[in-house]
KEMAR-998166 format. One record per residue (C-alpha): residue number from 1; x, y, z. Coordinates in Angstrom, 1 decimal. Example, Ala and Ser with C-alpha at 12.3 -4.5 7.8 and 13.67 -1.06 7.14 Angstrom:
R, k, x, y, z
R, 1, 12.3, -4.5, 7.8
R, 2, 13.7, -1.1, 7.1
! end
This chain:
R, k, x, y, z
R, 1, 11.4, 0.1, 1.7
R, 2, 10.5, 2.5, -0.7
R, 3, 13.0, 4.9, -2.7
R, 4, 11.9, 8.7, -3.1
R, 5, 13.6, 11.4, -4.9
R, 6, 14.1, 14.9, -3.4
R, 7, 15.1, 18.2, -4.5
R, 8, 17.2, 20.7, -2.3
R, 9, 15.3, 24.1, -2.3
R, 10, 19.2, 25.6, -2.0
R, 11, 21.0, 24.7, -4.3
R, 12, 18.0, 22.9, -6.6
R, 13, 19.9, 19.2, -6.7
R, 14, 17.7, 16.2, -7.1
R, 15, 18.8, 12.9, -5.0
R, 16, 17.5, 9.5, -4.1
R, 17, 16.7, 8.6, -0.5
R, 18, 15.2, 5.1, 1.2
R, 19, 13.1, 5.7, 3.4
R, 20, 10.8, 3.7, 6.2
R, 21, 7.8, 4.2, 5.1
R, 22, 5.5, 5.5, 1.9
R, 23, 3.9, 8.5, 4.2
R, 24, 6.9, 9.6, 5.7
R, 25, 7.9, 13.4, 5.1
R, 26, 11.2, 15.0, 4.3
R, 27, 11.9, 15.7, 7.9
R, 28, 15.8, 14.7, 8.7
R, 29, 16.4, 14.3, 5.3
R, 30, 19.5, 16.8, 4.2
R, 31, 20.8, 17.4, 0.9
R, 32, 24.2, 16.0, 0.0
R, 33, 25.5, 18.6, -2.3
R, 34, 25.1, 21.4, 0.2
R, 35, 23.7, 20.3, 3.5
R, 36, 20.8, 22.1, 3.4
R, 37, 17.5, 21.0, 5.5
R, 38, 15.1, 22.6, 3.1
R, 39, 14.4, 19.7, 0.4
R, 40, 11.0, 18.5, -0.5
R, 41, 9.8, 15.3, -2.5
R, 42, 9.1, 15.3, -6.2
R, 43, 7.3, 13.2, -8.7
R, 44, 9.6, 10.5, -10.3
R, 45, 8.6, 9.4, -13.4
R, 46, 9.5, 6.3, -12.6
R, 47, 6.8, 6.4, -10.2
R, 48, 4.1, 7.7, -12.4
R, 49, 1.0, 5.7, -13.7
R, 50, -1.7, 5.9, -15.9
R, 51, -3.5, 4.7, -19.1
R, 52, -1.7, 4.8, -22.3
R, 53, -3.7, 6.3, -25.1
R, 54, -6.0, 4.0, -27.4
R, 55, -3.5, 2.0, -29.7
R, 56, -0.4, 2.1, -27.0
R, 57, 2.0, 4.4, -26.6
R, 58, 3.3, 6.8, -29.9
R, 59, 7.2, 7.1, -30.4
R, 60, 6.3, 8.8, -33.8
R, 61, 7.3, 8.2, -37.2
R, 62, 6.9, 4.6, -39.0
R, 63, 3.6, 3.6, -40.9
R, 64, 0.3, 2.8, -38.4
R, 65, -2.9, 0.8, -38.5
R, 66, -5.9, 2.4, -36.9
R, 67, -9.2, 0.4, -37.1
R, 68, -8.0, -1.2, -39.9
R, 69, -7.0, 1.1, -42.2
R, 70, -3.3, 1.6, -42.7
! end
């Protein structure tokens, strides 16, 4: 079962919820800070994917080769 995160449009808190299934919507889903019914999914980064530039990632600083030259 997969894990979403949500934000409460309230009170703006972020939580973690299981849930069934991939498609399913916030409906019945309440926020635990404030009890609110108004929360929507976000984007975890977590959950994110996508090519890394040419070379990897960058974390900046340190010396680099790039086609061979240094």
């Amino acid at each position: 079962m997969p894990v979403f995160e949500y934000e409460c449009r309230a009170c703006h808190s972020s939580f973690e919820r299981l849930t069934r299934r991939i498609g399913e919507d916030a409906t019945g889903i309440v926020c635990p800070t404030c009890g609110s019914d108004d929360v929507h999914k976000v984007i975890s980064l977590f959950g994110v994917t996508g090519a890394e530039p040419r070379g990897g990632p960058s974390f900046g600083g340190g010396t680099h080769t790039h086609n061979g030259i240094t």
